[in-house]
Structure formats: structure tokens, C-alpha cells
C-alpha positions in Angstrom: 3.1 19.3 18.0 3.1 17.4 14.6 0.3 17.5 12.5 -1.1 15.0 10.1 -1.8 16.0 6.6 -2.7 14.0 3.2 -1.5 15.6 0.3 -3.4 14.4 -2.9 -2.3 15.9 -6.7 -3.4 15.2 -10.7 -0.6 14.9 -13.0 0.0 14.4 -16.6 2.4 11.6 -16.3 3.3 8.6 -13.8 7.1 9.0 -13.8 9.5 8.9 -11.3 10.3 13.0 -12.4 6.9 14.0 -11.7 6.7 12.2 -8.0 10.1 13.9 -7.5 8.8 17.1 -8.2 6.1 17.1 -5.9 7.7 15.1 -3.0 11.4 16.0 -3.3 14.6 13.7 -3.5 14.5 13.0 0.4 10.7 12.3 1.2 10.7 12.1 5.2 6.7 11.6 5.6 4.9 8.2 4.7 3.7 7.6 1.4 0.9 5.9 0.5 0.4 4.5 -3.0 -0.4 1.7 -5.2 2.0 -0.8 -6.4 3.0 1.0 -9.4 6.7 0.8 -10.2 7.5 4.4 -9.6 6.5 4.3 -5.8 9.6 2.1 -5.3 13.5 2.3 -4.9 13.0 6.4 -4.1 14.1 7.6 -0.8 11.1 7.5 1.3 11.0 7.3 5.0 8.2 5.1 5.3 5.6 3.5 2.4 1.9 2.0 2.7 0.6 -0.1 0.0 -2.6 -0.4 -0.9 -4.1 -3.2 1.1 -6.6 -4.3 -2.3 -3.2 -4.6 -4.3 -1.6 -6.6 -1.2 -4.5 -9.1 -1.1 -4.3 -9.3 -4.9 -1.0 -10.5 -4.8 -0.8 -12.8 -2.2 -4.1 -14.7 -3.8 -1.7 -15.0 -6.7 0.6 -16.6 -4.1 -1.7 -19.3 -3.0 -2.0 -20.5 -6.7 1.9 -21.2 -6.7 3.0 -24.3 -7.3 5.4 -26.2 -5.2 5.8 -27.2 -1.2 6.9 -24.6 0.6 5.7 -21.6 3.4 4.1 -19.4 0.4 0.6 -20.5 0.6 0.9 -20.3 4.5 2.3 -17.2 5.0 0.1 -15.8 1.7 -3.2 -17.1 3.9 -1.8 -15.5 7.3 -1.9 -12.0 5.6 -5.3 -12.5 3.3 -6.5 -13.1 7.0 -5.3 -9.9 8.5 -5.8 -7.9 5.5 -9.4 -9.0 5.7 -9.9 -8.4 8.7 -8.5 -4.5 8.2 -11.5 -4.5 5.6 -14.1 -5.6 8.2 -12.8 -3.6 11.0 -13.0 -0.7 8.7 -16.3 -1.6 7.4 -17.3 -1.7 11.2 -16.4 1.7 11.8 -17.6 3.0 9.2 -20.8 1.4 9.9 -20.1 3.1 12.8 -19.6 6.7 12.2 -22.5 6.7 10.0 
């Protein structure tokens, strides 16, 4: 049976050495992090970004200029991503 785990440590630094040291070269869980550089181009099975930083970036999307499916497909996932944050608020509501 697998078990679920969250693994959550301080460091000094931000750098690509010091996520290396504590996940490995070969990271086979999923990772869940911010949108900081370092989180990306490593070998990691599977990521999850930060839904806040998501939204943030694809409001920046809708203030593009130009005519194309940006601002369409930017409003399609400001939609879903809010309604994560209710649905989570609900539960929450929920359990407490």
C-alpha cells in the first residue's frame, strides 16, 4: 500500500544544489512548489504549482495586447482556479 507523505524543510539558500540535496537527481514523487526558477527543468515525475501564482499569471495574460485565444483560454482557467478556491473554502467551512 502507498502512503502519502508531505515533506516540508528550511534552507539557507534557494538553489538548484540545495533542492538536489534534499530531493535527489531522480525525484519520482510530485512536487509541489511556487514558481521560482529552481522548481523547473530538474527531473521530477510530476509538479503542482501554486494555484495563487497560476491565477497571478494568467490575470497578467488577460492584459495582453493583441487578438488571439490568450484572454480566452487565461479566463477559462481564472474560472477553474477560482472555483478550487471556493470549493476549498467550502470544505473547509466544512470541517470546521
Amino acid at each position: 500500500m502507498e502512503r502519502d507523505s508531505v515533506y516540508s524543510r528550511g534552507a539557507d539558500t534557494r538553489g538548484r544544489v540545495e533542492l538536489e540535496t534534499m530531493l535527489g537527481t531522480e525525484f519520482a514523487g510530485v512536487l509541489s512548489s511556487d514558481d521560482f526558477s529552481v522548481y523547473n527543468g530538474g527531473t521530477i515525475t510530476a509538479q503542482q504549482k501554486c494555484l495563487a501564482h497560476l491565477r497571478r499569471h494568467f490575470k497578467k495574460v488577460l492584459g495582453l495586447p493583441g487578438n488571439n485565444n490568450n484572454a480566452a483560454v487565461a479566463q477559462i482557467f481564472l474560472s477553474l482556479i477560482d472555483e478550487a478556491f471556493i470549493a476549498h473554502e467550502s470544505g473547509a467551512k466544512d470541517e470546521g
